[in-house]
N, C-alpha and C positions, 0 to 999 in steps of 0.2 A: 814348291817350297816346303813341303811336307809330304813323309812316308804314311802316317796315318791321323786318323783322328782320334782324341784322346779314350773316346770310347771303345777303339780296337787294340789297346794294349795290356796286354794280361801276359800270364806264366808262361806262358807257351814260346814267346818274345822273349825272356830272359837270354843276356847274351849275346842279343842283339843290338847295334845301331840304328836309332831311329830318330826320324826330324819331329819336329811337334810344331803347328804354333796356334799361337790363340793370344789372350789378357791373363795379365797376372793378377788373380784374384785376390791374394794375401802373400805377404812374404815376413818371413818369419827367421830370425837371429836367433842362434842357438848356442853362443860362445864360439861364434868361426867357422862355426854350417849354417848355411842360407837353403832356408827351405822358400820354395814357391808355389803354391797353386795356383798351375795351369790349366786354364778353362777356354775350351770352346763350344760349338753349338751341339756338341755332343755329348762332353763328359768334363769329366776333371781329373789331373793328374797330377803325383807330389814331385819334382823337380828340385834336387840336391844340388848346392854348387860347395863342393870340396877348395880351399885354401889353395890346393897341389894344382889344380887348373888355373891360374894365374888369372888369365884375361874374362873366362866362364864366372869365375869369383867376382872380379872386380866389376861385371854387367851384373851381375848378378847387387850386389852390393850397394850398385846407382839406381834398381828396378823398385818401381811401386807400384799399389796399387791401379789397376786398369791400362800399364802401359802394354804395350801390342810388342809379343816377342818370338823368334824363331828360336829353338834349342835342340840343339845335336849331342845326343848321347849314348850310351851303351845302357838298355835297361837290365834292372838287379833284383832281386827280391827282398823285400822289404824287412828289416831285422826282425826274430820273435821278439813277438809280442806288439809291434807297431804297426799290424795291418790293420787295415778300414774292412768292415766285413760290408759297409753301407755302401761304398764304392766298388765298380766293375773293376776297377785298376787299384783298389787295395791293398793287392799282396803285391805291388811293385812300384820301383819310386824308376827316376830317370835320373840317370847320374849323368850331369850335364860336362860335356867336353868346350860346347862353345852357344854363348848366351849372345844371340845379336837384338838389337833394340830397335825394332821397326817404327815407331812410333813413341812418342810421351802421352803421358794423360795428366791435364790437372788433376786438383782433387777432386772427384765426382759427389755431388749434392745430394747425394744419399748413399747411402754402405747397400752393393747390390748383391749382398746374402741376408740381407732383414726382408721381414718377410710385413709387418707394420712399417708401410710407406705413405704419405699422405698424396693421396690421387692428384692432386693439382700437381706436386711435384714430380708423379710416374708421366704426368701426360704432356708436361712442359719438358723434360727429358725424355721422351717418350723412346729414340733410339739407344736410351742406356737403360730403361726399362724393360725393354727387349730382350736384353743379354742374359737377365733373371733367367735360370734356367724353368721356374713356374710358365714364364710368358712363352717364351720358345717351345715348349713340348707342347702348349694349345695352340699357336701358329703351325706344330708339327703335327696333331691332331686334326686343325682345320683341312688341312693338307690330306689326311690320310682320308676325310671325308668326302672332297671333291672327286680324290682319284676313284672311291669305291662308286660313288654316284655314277662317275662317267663310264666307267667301265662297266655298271649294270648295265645303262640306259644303249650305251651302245651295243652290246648282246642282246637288249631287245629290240632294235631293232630302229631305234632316235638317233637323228640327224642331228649334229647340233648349229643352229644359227643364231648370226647375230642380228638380232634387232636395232632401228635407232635411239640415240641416244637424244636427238636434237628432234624434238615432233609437236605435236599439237596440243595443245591446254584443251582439258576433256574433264568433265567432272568425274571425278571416282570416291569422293567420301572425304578427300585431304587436300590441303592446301596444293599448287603447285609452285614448283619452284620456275622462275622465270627466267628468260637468256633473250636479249632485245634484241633482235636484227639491224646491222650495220646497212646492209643492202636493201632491205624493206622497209624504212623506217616508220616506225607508230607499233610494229608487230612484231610479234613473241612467238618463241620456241616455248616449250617446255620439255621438263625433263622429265622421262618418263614415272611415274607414281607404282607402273608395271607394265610388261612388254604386250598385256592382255589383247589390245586389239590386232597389232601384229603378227601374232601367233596365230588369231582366228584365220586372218588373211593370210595364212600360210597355209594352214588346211583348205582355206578354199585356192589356194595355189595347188595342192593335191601332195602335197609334202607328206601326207600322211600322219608320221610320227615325228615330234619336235621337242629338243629339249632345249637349253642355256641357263648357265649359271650366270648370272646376271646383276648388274646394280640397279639400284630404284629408288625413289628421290621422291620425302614426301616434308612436307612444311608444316607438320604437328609440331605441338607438345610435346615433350619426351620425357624417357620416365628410363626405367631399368632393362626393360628390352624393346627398345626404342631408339633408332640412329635416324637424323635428316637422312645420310644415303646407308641402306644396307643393301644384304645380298640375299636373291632368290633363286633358287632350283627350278626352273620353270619347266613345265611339263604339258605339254597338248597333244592328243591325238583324234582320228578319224575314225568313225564308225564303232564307236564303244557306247556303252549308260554307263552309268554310276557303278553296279559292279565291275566291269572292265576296268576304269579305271583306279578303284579302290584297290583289286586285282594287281594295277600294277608298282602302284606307289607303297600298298604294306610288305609287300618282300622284301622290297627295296631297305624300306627301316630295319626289317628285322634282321635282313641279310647285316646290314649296317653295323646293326648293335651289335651284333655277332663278330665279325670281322673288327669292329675296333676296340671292343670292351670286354667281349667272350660274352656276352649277355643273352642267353636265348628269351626273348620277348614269346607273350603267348600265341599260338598259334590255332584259330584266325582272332583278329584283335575282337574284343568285344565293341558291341554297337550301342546308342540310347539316342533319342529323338530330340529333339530339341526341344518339344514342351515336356518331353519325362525328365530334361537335365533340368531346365530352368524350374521345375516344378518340386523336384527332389534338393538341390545345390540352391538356386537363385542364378545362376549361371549357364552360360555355354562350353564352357572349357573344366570341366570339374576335376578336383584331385582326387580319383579313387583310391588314394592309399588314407585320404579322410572318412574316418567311420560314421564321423556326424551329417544330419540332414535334415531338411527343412520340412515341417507339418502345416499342411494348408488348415486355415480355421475362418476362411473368409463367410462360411455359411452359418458359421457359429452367430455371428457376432452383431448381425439386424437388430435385435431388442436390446441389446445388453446399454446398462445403464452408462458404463464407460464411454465419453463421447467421441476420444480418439479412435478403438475400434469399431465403433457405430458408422461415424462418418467413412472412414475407410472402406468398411464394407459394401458402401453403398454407392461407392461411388463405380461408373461406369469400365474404369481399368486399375481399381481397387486391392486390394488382398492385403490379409492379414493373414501374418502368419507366424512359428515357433520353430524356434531352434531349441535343442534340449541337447544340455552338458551335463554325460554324468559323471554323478562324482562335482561337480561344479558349486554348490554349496559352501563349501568352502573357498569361496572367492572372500574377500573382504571387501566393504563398500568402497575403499580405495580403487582398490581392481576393478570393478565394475562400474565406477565411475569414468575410468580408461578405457573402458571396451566405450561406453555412450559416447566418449570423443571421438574413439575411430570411428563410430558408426555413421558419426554427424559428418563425418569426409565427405560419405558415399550418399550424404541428403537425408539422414534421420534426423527425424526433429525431437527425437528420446529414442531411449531403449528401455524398454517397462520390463519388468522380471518377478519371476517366485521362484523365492526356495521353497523345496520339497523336503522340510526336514522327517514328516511323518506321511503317510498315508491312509495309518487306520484311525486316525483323528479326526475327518473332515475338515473343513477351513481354518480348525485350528494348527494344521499338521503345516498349513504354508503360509510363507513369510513374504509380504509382497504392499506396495502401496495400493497396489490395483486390486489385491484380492476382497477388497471389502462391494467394489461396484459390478463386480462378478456374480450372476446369480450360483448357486451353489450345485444344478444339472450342469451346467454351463464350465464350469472349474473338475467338476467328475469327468465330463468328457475329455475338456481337453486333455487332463492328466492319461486316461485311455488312449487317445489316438497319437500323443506323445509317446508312451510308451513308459511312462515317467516313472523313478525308484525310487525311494529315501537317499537324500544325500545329492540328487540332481537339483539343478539350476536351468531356467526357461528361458529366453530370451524372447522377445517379439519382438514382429516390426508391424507398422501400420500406417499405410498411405500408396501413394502408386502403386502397381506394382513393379513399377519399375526399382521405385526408389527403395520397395522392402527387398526385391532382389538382388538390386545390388548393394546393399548397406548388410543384408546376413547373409549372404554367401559370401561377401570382404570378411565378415567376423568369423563365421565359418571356418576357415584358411587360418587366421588368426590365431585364434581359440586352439583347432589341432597342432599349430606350432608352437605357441606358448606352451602348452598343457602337455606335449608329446604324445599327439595321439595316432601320429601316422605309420601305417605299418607297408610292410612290402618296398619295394626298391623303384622299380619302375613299374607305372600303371597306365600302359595306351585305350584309348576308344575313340572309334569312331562317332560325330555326333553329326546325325541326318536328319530329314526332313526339315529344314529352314524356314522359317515364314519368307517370302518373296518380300515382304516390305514391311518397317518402322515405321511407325508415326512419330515424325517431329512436331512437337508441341510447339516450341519457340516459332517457327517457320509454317506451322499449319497448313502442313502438309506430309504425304507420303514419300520415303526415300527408300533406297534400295538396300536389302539388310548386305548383300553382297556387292555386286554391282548390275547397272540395268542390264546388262548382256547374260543375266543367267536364266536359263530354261527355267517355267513353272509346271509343277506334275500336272500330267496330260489332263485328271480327272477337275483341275483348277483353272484348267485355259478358259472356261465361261464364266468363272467367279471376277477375273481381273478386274472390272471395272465396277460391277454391283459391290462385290464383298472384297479389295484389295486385303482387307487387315485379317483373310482368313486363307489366303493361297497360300499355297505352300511350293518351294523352291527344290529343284535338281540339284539339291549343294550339300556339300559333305564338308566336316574340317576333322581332323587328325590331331588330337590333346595328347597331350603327354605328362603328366606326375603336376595339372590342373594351367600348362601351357600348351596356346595352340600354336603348333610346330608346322603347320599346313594345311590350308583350304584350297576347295576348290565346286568347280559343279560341272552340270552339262550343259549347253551356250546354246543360243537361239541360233538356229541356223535358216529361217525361212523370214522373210521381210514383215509379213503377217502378222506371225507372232511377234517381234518384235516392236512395230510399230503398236500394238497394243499394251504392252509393256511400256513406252516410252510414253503412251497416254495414260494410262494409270499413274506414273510417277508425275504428271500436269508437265511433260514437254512436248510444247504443241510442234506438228508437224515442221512448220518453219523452222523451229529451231533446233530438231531432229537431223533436218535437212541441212542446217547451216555446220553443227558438229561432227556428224555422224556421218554427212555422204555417203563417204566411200566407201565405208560400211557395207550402207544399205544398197550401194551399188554393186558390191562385189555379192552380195545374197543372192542377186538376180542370177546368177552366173553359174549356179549347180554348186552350190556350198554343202556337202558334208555332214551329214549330223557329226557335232565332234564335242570333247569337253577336255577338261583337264584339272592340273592343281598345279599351286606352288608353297615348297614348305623356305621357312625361314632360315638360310641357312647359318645364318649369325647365331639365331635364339636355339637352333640344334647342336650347335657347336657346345654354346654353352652349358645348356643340361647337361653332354656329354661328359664334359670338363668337368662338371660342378662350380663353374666359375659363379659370382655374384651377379653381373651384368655383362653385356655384349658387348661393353669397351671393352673389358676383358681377353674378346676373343677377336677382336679388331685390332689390323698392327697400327694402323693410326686414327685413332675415331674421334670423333666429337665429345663436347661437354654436355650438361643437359641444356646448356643457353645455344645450344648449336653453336659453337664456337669450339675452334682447334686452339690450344695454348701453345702449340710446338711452334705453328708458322703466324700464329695471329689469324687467321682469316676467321671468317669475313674480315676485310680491311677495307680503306677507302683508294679512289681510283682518281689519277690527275683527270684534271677539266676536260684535256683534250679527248682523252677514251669518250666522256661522258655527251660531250660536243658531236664526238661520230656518230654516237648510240642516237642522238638527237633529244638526250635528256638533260633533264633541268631538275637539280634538287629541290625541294619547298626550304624557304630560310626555317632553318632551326633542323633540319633534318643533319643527321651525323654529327650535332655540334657537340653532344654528350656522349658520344662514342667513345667506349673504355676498353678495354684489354677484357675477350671474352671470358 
């Protein structure tokens, strides 16, 4: 039905007859010229309909916005002075012979050349959302990314398979999504959270090298890069460690970035530990285009008369510590009363602070409620190991250190965007050595920082059970500009090891045995040393793009309530499905069920 798409019509065509079709973006009366912009997935073109063409005229004249048209014309070049230097097809219009009307469109619930749309409105229209030519070049970007991935991984030498979709509820860290069996009744599928155990069981198939772009389904919270189902790059092979596979996935990126952006990333990515990230940031995922960083001062702070860092100090997973903004001084008590909000998100119970208006003053140089319970060695230091200048601002934190971790490296983030302090474009590293286990405080008990199937460094295989909260893990994750775009590690391949792994996390053998089987039966079998990783491919897309969030770069995603507006789902299901399933609602269940 068409010679070309609108983005192949240029100079070169003048003279020519050509079909076009697409939606008519705008149409425009000029005293008896009918202009049209014609849009497809490609470009956009201007479309004249002349008086002298009678029938071209009078479709033309019926045509509005969004309706769906075929048009046959000779194209011309465009009069001086009316070309578009912005458009591919600027120096040429199409001067229409014959306007057919494939379709009507009511009037569409939002104008789809605004670029301020209210997101419930893009996601309940979500296939006229689409048409934005914003959304289609990230659906055509997601594209360009899949095809570069596949094409590495098959040069080097990855099979791709498919794993199940319909498998077994296994703990990994998130909820699962559940599917009842018809034929079993009382028992559950689940959907997979990641293809992980599969994949193992594929290298001990002898597969070797294994990739699949893949969905995965997890029953969190959600937040900005976060979907119930997204999509992963999954990646395993045979007989690698950590360099190996680091080896194979950083080309890959940087090949990536190169092919889609022209971006040469640095070459080899730089590395940090996972206690030098969380020790420097508060974090695992750090932005090193942030210049700012965190100052431990937990050794400071035993005597000091202040009770909030006394007690924190003392306590057995304790730390205090400082962030220092220069230049920050000039915050107002306003502004700094908004950073102690955000801070209190991430679990501060305050945010204590000195200005450093002077230095060569002693404690009269800082401006602070706390600096009076500060001995005055104690306040010299830390301004020292700060690094602190006239006209800087300190922030602390003091309590867990969980909770100062994560409440100033959130500010940290904050603070460089507010204040503009991040430099460079893109900033990759590597972050290695993992601790093998968490401690859950609520649940008192250990869990897996990664998941239980990841290999511990050789020289920590005898710590697992005396000292779990000090082994360290064969795991690697890959940040990007302070997002992780992909983890991964090297996987237990020997029964041994593993069963002690499953006893450090307190899962007793039976119940090893009742999840894990086939696992542990397929280990017996000559399994491979193997590992691998998987990067996010939604959350890669979207750095790429510069999009806000991963709905963004999803053609049909969810809300944060988990709920789609296009089709309503979740929705509810007649008796009889429910009756198959062999289930029974609790009265009051779905009775407050609303439009997600």
């Amino acid at each position: 039905m068409r010679t070309h798409y609108c983005n192949g019509i240029h100079e070169s065509l003048i003279g020519q007859t050509v079909t076009l079709c697409g939606w008519a973006q705008r149409r425009r009366d000029h005293g008896g010229v009918i202009f049209i912009d014609l849009r497809d997935r490609e470009g956009l073109v201007q479309v004249v309909a002349d008086p002298d063409q009678v029938d071209a005229f009078a479709a033309a004249n019926e045509c509005r916005s969004e309706f769906v048209l075929q048009v046959e014309g000779v194209l011309r070049a465009r009069p001086a002075g009316t070309e578009n230097p912005h458009m591919p097809s600027g120096k040429v219009e199409l001067a229409a012979a014959r306007i057919s009307i494939l379709n009507r469109s009511e009037p569409v619930p939002f104008p789809l050349d605004e670029e301020d749309i209210a997101e419930n409105l893009r996601l309940k229209y979500r296939y006229l959302d689409l048409r934005r030519p914003e959304m289609l070049n990230r659906l055509r970007l997601r594209h360009q990314v899949t095809r570069f991935v596949r094409s590495y991984l098959d040069a080097a030498g990855f099979i791709d398979v498919e794993t199940p979709v319909l498998t077994r509820s296994t703990p990994e860290g998130a909820r699962d999504y559940l599917v009842p069996s018809r034929t079993q009744p009382g028992h559950f599928f689940a959907l997979p959270q990641s293809p992980q155990l599969f994949k193992q069981l594929l290298m001990v198939a002898g597969l070797d090298r294994y990739y699949q772009i893949t969905k995965c389904f997890r029953d969190e919270d959600l937040r900005a890069d976060r979907q119930p189902e997204f999509t992963q790059i999954d990646i395993e092979a045979s007989f690698v460690d950590e360099e190996a596979v680091m080896g194979i996935a950083e080309p890959m990126i940087r090949g990536l970035f190169a092919e889609v952006l022209g971006v040469q990333l640095p070459d080899p990515f730089p590395r940090m530990t996972y206690a030098d990230s969380m020790h420097r940031f508060g974090v695992d995922r750090p932005d090193l285009r942030n210049p700012l960083e965190l100052t431990d001062l937990t050794d400071l702070m035993g005597e000091v008369d202040f009770k909030v860092f006394r007690e924190a100090a003392a306590r057995p997973r304790g730390r205090v510590a400082c962030l220092r903004i220069p230049g920050g001084a000039q915050l107002s008590r306003a502004q700094i009363d908004v950073y102690t909000q955000f801070a209190a998100i991430y679990g501060a119970k305050g945010l204590a602070w000195i200005k450093v208006n002077a230095l060569d003053q002693g404690n009269e140089g800082l401006q602070s409620p706390i600096v009076k319970f500060l001995p005055e060695n104690v306040l010299r230091e830390i301004l020292r190991r700060c690094g602190a200048a006239a006209g800087d601002i300190l922030f602390f934190g003091a309590d867990t250190a969980k909770i100062v971790n994560e409440a100033l490296g959130n500010l940290r983030n904050r603070l460089a965007t507010d204040l503009g302090l991040l430099t460079g474009e893109w900033c990759p590293v590597w972050i290695t050595d993992f601790p093998m286990f968490d401690y859950d405080d609520k649940e008192d008990r250990w869990t897996s920082t990664h998941h239980p199937f990841t290999a511990p460094q050789t020289e920590h295989l005898e710590t697992l059970s005396q000292d779990p909260g000090n082994a360290l893990a064969r795991a690697y994750d890959l940040v990007l500009n302070g997002n992780e775009v992909g983890g991964g590690s090297i996987r237990i391949h020997q029964e041994t090891m593993q069963e002690k792994v499953f006893a450090a996390l307190g899962i007793a053998a039976e119940e090893a045995r009742d999840k894990f089987g086939f696992l542990l039966d397929a280990l017996h079998y000559g399994a491979p040393p193997h590992g691998g990783l998987a990067f996010g491919l939604d959350r890669l897309v979207m750095l790429l793009c510069g999009a806000e969030t991963i709905r963004d770069v999803i053609a049909f995603p969810k809300t944060q309530k988990a709920g789609c507006l296009l089709t309503e789902a979740p929705g509810t299901v007649a008796d009889k499905q429910l009756q198959e399933l062999g289930i029974r609602l609790r009265p009051g269940i779905g009775a407050d069920v609303q439009n997600p």
